[in-house]
N, C-alpha and C positions, 0 to 999 in steps of 0.2 A: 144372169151371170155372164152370159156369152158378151155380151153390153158392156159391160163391167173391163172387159178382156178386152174389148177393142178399141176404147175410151183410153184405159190405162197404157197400150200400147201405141197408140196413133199419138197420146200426152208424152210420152217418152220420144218418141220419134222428133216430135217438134221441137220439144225443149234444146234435143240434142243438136237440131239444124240450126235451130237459133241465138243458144249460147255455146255452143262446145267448138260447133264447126269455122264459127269470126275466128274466136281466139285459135284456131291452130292454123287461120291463112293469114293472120299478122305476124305470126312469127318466124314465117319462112323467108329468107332471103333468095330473091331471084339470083342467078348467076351474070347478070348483065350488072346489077348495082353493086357490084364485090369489082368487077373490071372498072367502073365506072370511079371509083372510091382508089384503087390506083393509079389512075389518069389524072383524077384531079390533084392529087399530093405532087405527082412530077409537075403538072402545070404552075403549084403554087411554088414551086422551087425558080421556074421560069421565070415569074412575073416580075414587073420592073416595080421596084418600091418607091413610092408616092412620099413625095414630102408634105407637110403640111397645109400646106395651102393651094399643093393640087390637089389635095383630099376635098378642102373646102368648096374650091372651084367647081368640081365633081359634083359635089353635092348639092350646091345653088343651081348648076346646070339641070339635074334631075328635079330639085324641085320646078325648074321653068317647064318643064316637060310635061310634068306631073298637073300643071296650072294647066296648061294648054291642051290636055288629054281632057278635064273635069270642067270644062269650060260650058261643054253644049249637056253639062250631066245635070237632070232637071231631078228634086227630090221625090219621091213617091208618098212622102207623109212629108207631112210638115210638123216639128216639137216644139213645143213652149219652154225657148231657155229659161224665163223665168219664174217657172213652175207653179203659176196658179192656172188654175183651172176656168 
């Protein structure tokens, strides 16, 4: 019986570390991301608004960047695009 009592206890104990205790440290907001979440709204009020085609600019720039970052990136598997086997 004593078995029984420590079993069911030490099952309780863990259940509760591993699903009770995640779900109540997601849900708290640090006080650094609340300052953080006002700063950014003024800054978005700041910013100079992009026309079109420095959007695009912008974005051809970052994909050059992006090519030039994955350049020396060598696969660790190799996939069969055309899925035979």
């Amino acid at each position: 019986m004593s078995a029984h009592r420590t079993f069911s206890w030490f099952a309780h104990t863990l259940i509760e570390v591993m699903l009770v205790r995640p779900v109540a440290a997601q849900n708290t907001t640090p006080p650094a991301q609340a300052v953080d979440k006002s700063q950014s709204s003024s800054q978005a009020a700041a910013r100079k608004n992009l026309t079109f085609d420095e959007f695009v600019d912008s974005t051809i720039l970052q994909e050059r960047r992006l090519t030039q970052l994955m350049r020396y990136f060598k696969p660790a598997a190799q996939t069969n695009p055309s899925g035979a086997a």
